[in-house]
C-alpha positions as CSV (number, residue, x, y, z in Angstrom):
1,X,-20.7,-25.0,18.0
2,X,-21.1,-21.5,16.4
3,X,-24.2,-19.9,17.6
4,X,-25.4,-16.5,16.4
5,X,-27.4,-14.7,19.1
6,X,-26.0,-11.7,18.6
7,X,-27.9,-11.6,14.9
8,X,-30.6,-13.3,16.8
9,X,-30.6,-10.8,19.4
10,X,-30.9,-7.5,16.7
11,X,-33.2,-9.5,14.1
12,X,-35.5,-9.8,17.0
13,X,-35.2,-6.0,17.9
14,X,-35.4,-5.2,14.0
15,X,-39.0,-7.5,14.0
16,X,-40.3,-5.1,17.0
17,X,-38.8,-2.2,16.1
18,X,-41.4,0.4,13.5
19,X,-38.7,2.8,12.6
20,X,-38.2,5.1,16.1
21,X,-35.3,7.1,17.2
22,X,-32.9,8.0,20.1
23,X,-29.8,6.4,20.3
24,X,-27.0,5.5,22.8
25,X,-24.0,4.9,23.2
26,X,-21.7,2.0,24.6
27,X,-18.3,2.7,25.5
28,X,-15.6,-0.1,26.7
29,X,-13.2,-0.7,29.4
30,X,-9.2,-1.4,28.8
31,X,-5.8,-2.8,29.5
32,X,-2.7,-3.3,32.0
33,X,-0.8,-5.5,34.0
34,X,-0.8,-9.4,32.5
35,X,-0.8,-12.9,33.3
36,X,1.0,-16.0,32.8
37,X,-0.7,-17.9,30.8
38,X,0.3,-19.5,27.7
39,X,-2.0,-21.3,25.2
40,X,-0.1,-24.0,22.7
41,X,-2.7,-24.7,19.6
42,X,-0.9,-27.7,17.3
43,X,-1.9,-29.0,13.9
44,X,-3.5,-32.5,14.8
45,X,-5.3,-31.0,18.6
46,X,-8.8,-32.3,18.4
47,X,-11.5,-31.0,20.9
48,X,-15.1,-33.2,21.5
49,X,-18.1,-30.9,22.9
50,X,-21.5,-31.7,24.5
51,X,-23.9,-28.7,23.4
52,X,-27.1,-27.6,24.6
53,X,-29.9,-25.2,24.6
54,X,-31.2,-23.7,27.7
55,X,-35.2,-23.2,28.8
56,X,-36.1,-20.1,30.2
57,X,-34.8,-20.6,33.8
58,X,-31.9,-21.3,31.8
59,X,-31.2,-24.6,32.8
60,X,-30.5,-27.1,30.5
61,X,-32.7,-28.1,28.5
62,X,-31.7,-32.1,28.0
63,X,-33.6,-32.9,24.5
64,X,-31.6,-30.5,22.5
65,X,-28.2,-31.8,23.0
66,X,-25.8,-32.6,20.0
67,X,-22.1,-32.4,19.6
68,X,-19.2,-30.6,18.1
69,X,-16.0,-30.8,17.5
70,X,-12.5,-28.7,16.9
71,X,-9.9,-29.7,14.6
72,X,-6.8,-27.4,14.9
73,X,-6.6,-28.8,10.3
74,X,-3.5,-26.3,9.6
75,X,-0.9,-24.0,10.8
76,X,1.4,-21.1,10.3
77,X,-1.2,-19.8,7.7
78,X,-1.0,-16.9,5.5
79,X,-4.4,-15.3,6.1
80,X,-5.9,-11.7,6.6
81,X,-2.3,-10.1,6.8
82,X,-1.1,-12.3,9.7
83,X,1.6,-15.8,8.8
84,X,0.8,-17.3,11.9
85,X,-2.8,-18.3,11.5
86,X,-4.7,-21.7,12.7
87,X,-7.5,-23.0,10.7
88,X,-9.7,-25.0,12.9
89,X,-12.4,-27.3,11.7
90,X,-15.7,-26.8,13.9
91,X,-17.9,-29.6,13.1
92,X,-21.4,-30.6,14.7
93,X,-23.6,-33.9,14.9
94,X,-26.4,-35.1,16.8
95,X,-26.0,-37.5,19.5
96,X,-26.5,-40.7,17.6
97,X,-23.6,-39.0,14.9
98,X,-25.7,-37.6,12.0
99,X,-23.8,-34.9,10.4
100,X,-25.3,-31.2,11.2
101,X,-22.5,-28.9,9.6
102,X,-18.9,-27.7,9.6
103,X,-17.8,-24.5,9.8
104,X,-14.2,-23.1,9.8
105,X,-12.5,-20.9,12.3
106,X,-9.1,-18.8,11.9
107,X,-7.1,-17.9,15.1
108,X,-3.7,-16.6,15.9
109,X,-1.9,-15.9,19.4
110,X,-0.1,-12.5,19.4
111,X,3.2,-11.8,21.3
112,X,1.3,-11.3,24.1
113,X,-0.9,-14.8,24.4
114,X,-4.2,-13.0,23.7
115,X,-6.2,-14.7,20.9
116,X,-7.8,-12.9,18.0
117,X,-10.2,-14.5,15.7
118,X,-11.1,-13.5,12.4
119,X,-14.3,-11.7,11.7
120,X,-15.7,-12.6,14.5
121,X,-18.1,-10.1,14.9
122,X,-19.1,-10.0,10.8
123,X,-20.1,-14.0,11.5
124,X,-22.2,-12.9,14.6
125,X,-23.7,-10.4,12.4
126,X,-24.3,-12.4,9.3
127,X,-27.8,-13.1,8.4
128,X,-29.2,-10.0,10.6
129,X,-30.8,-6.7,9.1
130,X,-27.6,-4.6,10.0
131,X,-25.5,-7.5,8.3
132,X,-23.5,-4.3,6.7
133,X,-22.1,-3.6,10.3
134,X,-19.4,-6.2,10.1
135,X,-17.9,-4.5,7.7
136,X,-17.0,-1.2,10.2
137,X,-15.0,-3.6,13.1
138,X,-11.9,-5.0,12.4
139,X,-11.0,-8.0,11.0
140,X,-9.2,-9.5,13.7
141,X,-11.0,-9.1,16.8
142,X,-9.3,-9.6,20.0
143,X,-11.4,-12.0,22.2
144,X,-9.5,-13.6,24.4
145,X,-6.9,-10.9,26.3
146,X,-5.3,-12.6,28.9
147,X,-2.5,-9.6,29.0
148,X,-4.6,-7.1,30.5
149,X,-4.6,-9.1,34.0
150,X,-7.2,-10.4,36.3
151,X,-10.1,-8.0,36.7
152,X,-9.2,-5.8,33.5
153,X,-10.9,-5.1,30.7
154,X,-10.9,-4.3,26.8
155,X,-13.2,-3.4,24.1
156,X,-13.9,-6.0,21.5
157,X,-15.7,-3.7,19.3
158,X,-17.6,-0.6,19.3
159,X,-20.1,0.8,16.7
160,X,-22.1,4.3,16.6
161,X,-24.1,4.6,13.4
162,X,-27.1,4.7,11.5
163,X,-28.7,1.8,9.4
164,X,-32.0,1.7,7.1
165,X,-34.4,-0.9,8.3
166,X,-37.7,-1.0,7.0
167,X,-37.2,2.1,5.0
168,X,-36.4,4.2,8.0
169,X,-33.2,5.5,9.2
170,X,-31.8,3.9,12.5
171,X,-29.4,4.9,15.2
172,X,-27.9,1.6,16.0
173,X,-24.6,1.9,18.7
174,X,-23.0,-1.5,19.8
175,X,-20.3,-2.4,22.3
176,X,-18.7,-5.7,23.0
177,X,-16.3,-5.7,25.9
178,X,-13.9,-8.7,27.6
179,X,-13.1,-8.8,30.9
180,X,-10.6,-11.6,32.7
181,X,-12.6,-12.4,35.4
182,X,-9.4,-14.7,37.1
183,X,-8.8,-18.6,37.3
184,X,-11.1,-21.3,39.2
185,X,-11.0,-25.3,38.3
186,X,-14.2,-26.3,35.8
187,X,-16.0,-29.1,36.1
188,X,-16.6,-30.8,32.6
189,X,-17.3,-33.9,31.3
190,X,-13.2,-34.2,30.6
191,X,-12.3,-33.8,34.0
192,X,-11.6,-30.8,36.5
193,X,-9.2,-28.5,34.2
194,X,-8.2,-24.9,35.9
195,X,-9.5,-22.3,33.4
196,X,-9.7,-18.7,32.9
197,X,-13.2,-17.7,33.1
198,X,-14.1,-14.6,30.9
199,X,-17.2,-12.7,30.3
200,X,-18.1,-11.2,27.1
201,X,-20.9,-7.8,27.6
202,X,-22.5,-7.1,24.5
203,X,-24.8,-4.2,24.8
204,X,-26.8,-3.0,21.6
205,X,-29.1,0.0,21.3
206,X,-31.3,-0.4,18.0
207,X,-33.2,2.5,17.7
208,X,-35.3,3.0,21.1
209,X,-34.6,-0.9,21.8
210,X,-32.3,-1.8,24.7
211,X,-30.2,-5.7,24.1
212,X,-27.8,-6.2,27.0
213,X,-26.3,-10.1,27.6
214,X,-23.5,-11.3,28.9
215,X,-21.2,-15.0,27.5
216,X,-18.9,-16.8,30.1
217,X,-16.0,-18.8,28.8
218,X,-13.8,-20.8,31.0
219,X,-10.2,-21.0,28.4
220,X,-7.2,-23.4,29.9
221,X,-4.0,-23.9,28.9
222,X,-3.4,-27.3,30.0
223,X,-5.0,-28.2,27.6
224,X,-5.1,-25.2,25.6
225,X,-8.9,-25.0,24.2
226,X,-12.0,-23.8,25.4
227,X,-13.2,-25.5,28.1
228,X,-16.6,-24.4,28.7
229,X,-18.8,-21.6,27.4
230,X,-22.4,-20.5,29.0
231,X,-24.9,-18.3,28.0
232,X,-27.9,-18.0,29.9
233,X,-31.2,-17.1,28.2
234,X,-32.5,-13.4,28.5
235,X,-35.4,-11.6,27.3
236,X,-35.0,-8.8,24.2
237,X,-38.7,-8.1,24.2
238,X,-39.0,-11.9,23.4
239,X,-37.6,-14.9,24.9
240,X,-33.9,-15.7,23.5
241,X,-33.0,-19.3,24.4
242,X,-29.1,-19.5,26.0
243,X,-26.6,-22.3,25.6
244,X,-23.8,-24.1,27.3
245,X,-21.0,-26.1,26.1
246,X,-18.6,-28.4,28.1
247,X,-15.6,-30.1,26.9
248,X,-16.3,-34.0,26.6
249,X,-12.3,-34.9,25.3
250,X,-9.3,-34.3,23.8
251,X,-6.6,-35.5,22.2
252,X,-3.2,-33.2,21.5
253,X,-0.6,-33.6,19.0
254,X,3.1,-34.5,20.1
């Protein structure tokens, strides 16, 4: 299920961009009051997804479909400075079951029930031009606050710098910013589950090119998971194709 259009989003820019200036900058919101919410991730949870691409209206486009799923594998693991880690599996096939690839996710829930996933941002960067970038966020990135309360937001990660591409020097500013939109019942495949719906802004100014999209993710916890995730397809000088996933099933541990 891991898609990379941030990296597509910049590679694109970095294609059309011929070494020109001015940069920006792109700032990000914050925190208070919480909510009750209170996501249980056990070693055994399995999640079952229907993926898709979207066309340009950004509808679904019903060819491209194939599936994914999450294993929550392990637990209470010592990784990246934290004990209480989850190592999820993240496997994909096409819709007659041909293996596509796995992939593996860490997560841990802080004190506060907001979920941070490791290097999240470095993955969305990986393969791009400005690759090196990861390296300057943290490497636990908050992505899921549930603590700030409905209506709040927080800054997932913010970047001013300068890069080489092609030779020339740069500006490049990034910001990626949550905000808890509030709770509304999801249609899925698995049923009608109440959900929190957040949107993730990224906004990314490479050199005199503008890149501004925004990710919706409705996240339950009954069951804890993601439930659905849209992303609807948006021009960065060049058509980017969007995506949607929807939980199919589940099956929790004891």
């Amino acid at each position: 299920m891991k898609t990379h259009l941030l990296s597509v989003a910049i590679a694109l820019a970095v294609l059309l961009l011929m070494g020109c200036g001015d940069d920006e900058e792109g700032p990000g919101p914050g925190p208070e009051s919480g909510t009750e919410f209170n996501p249980v991730l056990r070693e055994g949870n399995a999640y079952f997804y229907r993926n898709w691409n979207l066309d340009q209206t950004s509808n679904i486009d019903t060819s491209s479909e194939w599936k994914s799923t999450w294993r929550v594998t392990a637990q209470g693991q010592s990784i990246g400075g934290f004990s209480d880690v989850f190592v999820i599996t993240d496997s994909s096939f096409s819709v007659g079951g041909t293996f596509l690839e796995v992939d593996t996710i860490y997560i841990r829930i802080d004190e506060n029930k907001d979920l941070h996933f490791l290097a999240f941002i470095a993955d969305q960067l990986e393969g791009s031009p400005i690759e090196e970038l990861g390296t300057l966020v943290p490497m636990w990135n908050r992505i899921f606050a549930f603590s700030v309360g409905v209506g709040n937001s927080w800054t997932i990660a913010s970047i001013d710098t300068t890069v080489d591409v092609s030779g020339f020097p740069t500006p490049v500013t990034f910001s990626i910013t949550g905000t808890l939109e509030g709770q509304e019942t999801v249609s899925v495949p698995a049923g009608s589950i109440e959900a929190y719906k957040v949107t993730i802004h990224s906004e990314i100014q490479l050199g005199t090119i503008p890149i501004e999209f925004n990710t919706l993710f409705w996240f339950s916890d009954n069951p804890s998971g993601l439930i659905k995730e849209f992303l609807p397809s948006f021009i960065a000088l060049a058509f980017v194709a969007g995506n949607q996933v929807e939980l199919e099933s589940f099956t929790l541990a004891p």
